[in-house]
Every structure is written in C-alpha cells, then in structure tokens.
N, C-alpha and C positions, 0 to 999 in steps of 0.2 A: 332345682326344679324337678327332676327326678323323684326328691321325696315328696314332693306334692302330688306324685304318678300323674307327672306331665310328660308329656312328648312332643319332640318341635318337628312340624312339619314342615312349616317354610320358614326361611327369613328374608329381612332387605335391610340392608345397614346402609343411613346417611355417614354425613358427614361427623354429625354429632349425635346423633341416636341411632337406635337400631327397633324396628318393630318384627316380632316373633309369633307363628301363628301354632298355637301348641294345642295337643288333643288329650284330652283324660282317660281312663281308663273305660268311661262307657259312651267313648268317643263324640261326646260334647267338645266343642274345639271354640277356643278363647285366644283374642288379642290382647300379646301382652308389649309394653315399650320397653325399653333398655337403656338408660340413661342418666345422669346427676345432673347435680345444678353446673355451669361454666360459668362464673365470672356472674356479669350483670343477664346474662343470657340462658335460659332452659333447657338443658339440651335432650329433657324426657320428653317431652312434646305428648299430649294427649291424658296426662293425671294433673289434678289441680295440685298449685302450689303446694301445700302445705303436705303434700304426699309422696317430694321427692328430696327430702332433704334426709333422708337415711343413708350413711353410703355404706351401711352394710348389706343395704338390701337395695339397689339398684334397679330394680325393677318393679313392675305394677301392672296389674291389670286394665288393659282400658276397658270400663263398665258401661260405658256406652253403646260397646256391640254387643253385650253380654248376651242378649235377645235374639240379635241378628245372626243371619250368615255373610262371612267374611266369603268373598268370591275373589279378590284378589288388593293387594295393597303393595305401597312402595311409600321407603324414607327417604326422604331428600335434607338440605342442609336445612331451612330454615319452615318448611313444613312436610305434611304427607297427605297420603293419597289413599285411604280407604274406599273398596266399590264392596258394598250388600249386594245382594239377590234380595231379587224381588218377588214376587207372585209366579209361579211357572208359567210364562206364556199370558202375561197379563193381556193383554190383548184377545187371546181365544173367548172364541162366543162374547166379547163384549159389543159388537151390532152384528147379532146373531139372531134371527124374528124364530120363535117358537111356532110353530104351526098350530091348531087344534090338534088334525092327526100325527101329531107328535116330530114331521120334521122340522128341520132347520134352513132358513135359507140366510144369505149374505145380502148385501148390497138395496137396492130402491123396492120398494115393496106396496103393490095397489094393493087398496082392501075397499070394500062395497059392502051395501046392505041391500038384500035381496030378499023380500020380505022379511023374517022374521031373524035368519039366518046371514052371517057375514061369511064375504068370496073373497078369498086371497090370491092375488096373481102373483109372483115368485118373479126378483129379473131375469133368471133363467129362462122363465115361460113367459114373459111380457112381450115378444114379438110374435108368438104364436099366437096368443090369446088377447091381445089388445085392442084386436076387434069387436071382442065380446062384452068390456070394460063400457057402462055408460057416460053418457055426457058427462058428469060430474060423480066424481072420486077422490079418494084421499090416496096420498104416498108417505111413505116414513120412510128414514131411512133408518133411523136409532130406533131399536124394538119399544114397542109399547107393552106392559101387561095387562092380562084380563081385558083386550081391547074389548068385548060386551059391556063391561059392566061401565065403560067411560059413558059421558054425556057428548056423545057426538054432535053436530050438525046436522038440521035434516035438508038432505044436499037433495029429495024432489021436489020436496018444497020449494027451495033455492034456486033451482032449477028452472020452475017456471016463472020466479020474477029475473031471475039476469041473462038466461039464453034469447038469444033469437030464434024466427021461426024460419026466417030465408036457409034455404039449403044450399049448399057451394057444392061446384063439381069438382075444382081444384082446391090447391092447400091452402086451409084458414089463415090466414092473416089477422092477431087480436092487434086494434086497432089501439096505440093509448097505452100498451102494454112492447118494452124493453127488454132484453135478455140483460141480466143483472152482472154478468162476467162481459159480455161485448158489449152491449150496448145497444145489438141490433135489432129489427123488428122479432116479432115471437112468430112461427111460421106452424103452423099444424099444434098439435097439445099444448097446451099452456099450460105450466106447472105454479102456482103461484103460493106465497103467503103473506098474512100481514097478522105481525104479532108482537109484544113488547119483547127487546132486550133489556137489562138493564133499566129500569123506566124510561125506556126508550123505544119509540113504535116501529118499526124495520117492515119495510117491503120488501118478497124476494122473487124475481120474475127467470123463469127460465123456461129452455125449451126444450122438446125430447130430447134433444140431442146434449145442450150444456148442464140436465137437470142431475148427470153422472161427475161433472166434476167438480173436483172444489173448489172454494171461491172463500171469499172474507166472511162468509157468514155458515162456512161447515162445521165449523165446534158446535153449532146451536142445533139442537135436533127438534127442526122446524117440521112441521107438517106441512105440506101442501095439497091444495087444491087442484087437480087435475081439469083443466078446460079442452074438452074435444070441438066443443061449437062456437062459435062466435058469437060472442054477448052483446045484450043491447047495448045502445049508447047511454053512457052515464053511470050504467049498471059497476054497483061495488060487490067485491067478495067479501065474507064477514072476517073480520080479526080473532085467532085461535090464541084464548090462553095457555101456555102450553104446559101451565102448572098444573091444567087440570091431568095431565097425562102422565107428566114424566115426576116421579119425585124426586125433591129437591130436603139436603141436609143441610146441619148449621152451619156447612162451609160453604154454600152456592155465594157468587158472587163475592165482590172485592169492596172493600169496606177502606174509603181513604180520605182522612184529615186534612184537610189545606190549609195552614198558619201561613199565612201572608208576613211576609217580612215590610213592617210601616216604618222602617229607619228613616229612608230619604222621601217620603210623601211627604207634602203638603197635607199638615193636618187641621182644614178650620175650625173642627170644634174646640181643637189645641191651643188655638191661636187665638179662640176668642176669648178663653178662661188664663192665657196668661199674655192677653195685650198689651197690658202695659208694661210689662219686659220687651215683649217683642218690638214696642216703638223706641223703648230706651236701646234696643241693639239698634232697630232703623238709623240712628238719630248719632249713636257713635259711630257708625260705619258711614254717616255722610260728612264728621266730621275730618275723615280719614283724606288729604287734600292725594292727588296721584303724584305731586315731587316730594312726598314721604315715601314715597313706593321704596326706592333704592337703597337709602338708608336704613331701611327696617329689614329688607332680604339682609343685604350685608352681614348686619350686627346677628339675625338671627341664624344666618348660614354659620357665622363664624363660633358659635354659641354649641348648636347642634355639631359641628366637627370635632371641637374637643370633647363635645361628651360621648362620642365612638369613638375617640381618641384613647379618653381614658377608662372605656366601660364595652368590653366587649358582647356582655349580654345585651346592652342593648343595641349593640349596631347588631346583633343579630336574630329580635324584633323591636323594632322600632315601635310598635305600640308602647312600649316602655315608658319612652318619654314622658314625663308630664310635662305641662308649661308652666307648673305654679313651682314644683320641687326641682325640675332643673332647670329649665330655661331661666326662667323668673326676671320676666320680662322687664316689670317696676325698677329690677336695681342695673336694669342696661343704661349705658351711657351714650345717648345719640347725638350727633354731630349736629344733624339738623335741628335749628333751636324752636321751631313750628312743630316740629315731630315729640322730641323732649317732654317740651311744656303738655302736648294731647294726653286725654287722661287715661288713666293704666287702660281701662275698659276699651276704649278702639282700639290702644296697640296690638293689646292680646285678643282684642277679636278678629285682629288680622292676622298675627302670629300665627295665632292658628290654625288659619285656613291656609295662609301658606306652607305648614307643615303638614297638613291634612292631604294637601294634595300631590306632595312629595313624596309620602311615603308608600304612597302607591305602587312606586317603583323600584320600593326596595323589596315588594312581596312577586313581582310581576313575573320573575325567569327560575326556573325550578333551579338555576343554579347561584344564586342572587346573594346569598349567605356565604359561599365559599369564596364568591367573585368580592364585596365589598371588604371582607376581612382584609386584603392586601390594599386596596386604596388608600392612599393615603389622601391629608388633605383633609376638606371642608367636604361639609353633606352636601354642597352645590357640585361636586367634582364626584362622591360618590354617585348621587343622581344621572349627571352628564355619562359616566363611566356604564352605569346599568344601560340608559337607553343606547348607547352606543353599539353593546354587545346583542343588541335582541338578535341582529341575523346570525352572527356569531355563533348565538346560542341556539338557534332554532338550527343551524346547521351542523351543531355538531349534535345534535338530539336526533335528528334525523341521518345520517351516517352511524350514532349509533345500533339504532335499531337496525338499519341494515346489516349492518354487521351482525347483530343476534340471530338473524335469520340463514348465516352460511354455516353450511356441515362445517366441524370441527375441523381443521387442515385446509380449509378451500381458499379461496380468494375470489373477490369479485371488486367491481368497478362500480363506484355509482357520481354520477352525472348531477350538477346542482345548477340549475339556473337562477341568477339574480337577478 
C-alpha cells in the first residue's frame, strides 16, 4: 500500500475481515476492506463478488464512500459498521426566520400587515409586544421566504366576517374550539390551522400556551391563525395551502403500492367464469361420506412419513410434496371398500386439504426444521411432536434473548410463568 502513497490511519479487524482507513499524499482518505473469499462465505465484505477472488491482492477499495467522509467504522464477524459526516451542524439555521433588518430569530414567529408594510414579532419579544399584535395574525414556526411577495390572507377583511363585537373583561374562552395536544377548552389566543396533509385536510387547535410544543403534527410547517377575540357562532377560519409558501421537491411525500394478497378471498367473478368446475369440486366433496374420514388420514399419514423418511429435503420444506408425483393418491390401497371404489377426484381433494392444513406446522416454530429431522415416525407424530413443543419453544426463545442482554461474565435469573 505504501507504493500506492497510502497511509493507514485506522483499523478494525473482524473476525474475518478487516476494514482500513488509509490517507494519500494530499490527504484524501479512502475505505479500503481486507479480506478473500472463505469457503461458501465472503469474508471481504463491502467489494462486489467478482472483485475478490485475487489472493494476490486481498484488498479493495470500498467505492461507495469514495465521495464521503468516513467519521468512524468497525468490522465485525458477519457484517460492518460504517458512520459518514454529514453537513456541519445540519440543523443550524434550518427554522431560523430571516428578518428584513437582517436578524435571525428561533422558535414561533407573529407577522402582520400594517398597511403597506409587514410587523414581525420575534418569541423573544412576544410577551412584551403581544399587546400591540391585532385580532387576527399569522405565526410560523418553519421560516418562510420573501414572506411580501406570498399571497396571503386578508385577515381585516376576515376579521370583520368571524370576530365578534361583545368585548370580555376576563379570558376568552373559543367556544367549539379544542387544544389539539390535551384536548381542553382553548382559553385566551387561539392558535389555529386547517390545511391539507397528504390529501388529507388536518385541523390544529392550540393555545398560548401548548402553541410552543410539539405534538403529532410538528414535522408539518403549518401556519396558524392567531385568534385574540372571540368568533362568532358558526364562524369558519379559511384552509391555508401551504404549497403556496414552503417549496416542495421531487422527494415531498411517500409514494406507496398496496398489492393485496387474493390467495384465500372468495373471488365471485372467479367463480362465475369457472362454475362448472367449481360445482364438480362441490359435488366430489359431498360425495366424501365422514366414516372415510379415518381411513384416508391413515393411509395418507402413513404415505407422507416415509417420504420424510426417505427424503430429507422435503421434510425440511414440506411445500415439496406434490400429491400427484409422491403421494399419488390413485394407486393407495384403502381398506375401506366405500372409500376405494370414491373417485380419484374427492380423495385427492381431501388429501389435500388435509395436507394443507398440516403443514402449517411444520413452518410455525423458528426451530421446526432442526426439531422434525430427529422424529421419527409418521408426519401424524411429526405434527403432534411440533405442536407439543411451542411452549418449549417459545421458552427457550425467550431465556435466549435474555441471556444476549448480560455483560459478558455476569449471570442472572429469569422467571417463566406458565
């Protein structure tokens, strides 16, 4: 690496890789891994296949952070841990309001039009100056730019259709109107909005007081309407779009596909284009009498046992089965001479529901494949064997995990109620 005029700053060596944080000569610094192929397993971790099967040259660049700053990483056995730096301080000045006179203020921000000219109150100054703020105002808390040149509101207009004229000596009470966090009445200023999320319309009611914290709907940089007076009855605030304010890129909003899974639905348009199958299944399955019942489990348990007897992959998924290539229902030999003589078509369309619904439980315990390999026996005895173990299983799943969670050397006790 040397004659590459590299220099290794850090390292962290897994179990089976190692990743190296090495600097150039004009101190550009690259992630490189360290490692060959092992067996069926990788042990470069982080170069695509086809980039690690040199072992004269055991190493590779990972080109991924080529771009990035590497801020710190770790190898471990079977993956790693790379962290980037990100923007210095992403967060600075990002709800940060620009003044016209050039300061900066944080946090909820009034702004008014006074004649021709827009008044900013700062939360700093909103308790000195909140007297001076008219009946109706707007608050932000996410900076808006060039707030003149937006299409506001004309909130005197507004004003004189939703205020009332009664004047209160004590604290307004908005009648009809909720604090969106508690629930309770809205008491003196009313902070309000109604605007679409999502094509979705959202109300949000708060009061001087809960108007500062957050709630379910602070990622949204809503505007509100400031209510000093008490509105008439009936009286609506108008809905702010809030596109017209903040801009939005190609990436605003979540964008999500729902494929409904129709396996097990009732499908009648399905059912009317293949009726007349569907009545020849009705029709076999009514001739299926219930003293076949026994004799068909039997013969078919005793069928499925040897063939996990003799075929390990499929006792270890059982979708495997077929019922025409192994079971093969037609050349079973049934005791019952009612059952026998039924035609292949009902057997096998019970065969297979009673396999259908067996195999459930061979997929059901995350340890179900390690566990049936030792049964022996008929797939009636593996079946019995799986549902036997679920607490079994559920309790040594949970002692495991406990266990994961002691410092290395400790011990502890854990308690299982049944």
């Amino acid at each position: 690496m040397n004659q590459l005029g590299l220099k290794a700053k850090k390292v962290s060596c897994g179990s089976l890789h190692a990743l190296v944080l090495f600097e150039n000569e004009e101190g550009k610094q690259t992630l490189w891994s360290i490692g060959n192929k092992s067996g069926s397993e990788f042990a470069h971790l982080g170069a695509p296949e086809d980039k690690v099967g040199d072992e004269e040259k055991p190493f590779r660049e990972i080109q991924i952070f080529s771009d990035r700053v590497v801020a710190d990483f770790q190898a471990h056995s079977s993956a790693s841990i790379v962290v980037i730096e990100g923007p210095e301080s992403p967060q600075e000045d990002l709800y940060n309001h620009v003044l016209p006179d050039g300061r900066k203020a944080k946090g909820l921000l009034h702004l008014y039009k006074k004649g021709d000219q827009w008044q900013y109150v700062t939360e700093e100054e909103y308790e000195a100056k909140k007297s001076e703020l008219p009946d109706l105002c707007f608050a932000v808390r996410c900076p808006i730019a060039d707030v003149p040149s937006k299409e506001w509101p004309d909130l005197s207009a507004l004003a004189s259709e939703v205020l009332g004229d009664q004047i209160t000596s004590g604290e307004v009470v908005h009648e009809g109107f909720h604090e969106s966090k508690t629930e309770g009445d809205v008491k003196g200023p009313l902070y309000y909005c109604r605007t679409l999320i999502n094509h979705e319309e959202i109300e949000v009611s708060h009061s001087e007081r809960t108007v500062k914290f957050e709630d379910i709907h602070g990622l949204n940089p809503l505007i509100y309407i400031r209510v000093a007076k008490a509105m008439k009855k009936g009286a609506k605030l108008p809905s702010i779009a809030l596109e017209k304010f903040y801009a939005q890129d190609s990436r605003h909003g979540i964008d999500i596909e729902i494929v409904p899974d129709l396996t097990y639905e009732k499908n009648a348009a399905l059912i009317t284009a293949t009726q007349e199958a569907w009545d020849e299944n009705l029709e076999a399955d009514s001739k299926f009498l219930p003293e076949y019942k026994k004799d068909l489990l039997a013969k078919i348990d005793d069928k499925i046992g040897k063939i996990f007897s003799d075929s390990s992959e499929k006792r270890a998924e059982p979708d495997l089965i077929s019922m025409d290539k192994d079971v093969k229902v037609a050349e079973i030999e049934f005791s019952d001479k009612g059952l026998q003589n039924l035609s292949e078509r009902a057997k096998k369309q019970r065969a297979c529901l009673y396999w259908m619904l067996n195999k459930y439980f061979f997929k059901i315990l995350p340890y179900s494949c390690r566990l049936l390999k030792d049964v022996p026996g008929s797939a009636y005895a593996a079946v019995q064997g799986t549902k036997a173990s679920l607490l079994g299983s559920m309790k040594t799943k949970f002692i495991e995990q406990e266990i994961e969670k002691l410092p290395t050397g400790s011990r502890g006790t854990v308690k299982i109620k049944r």
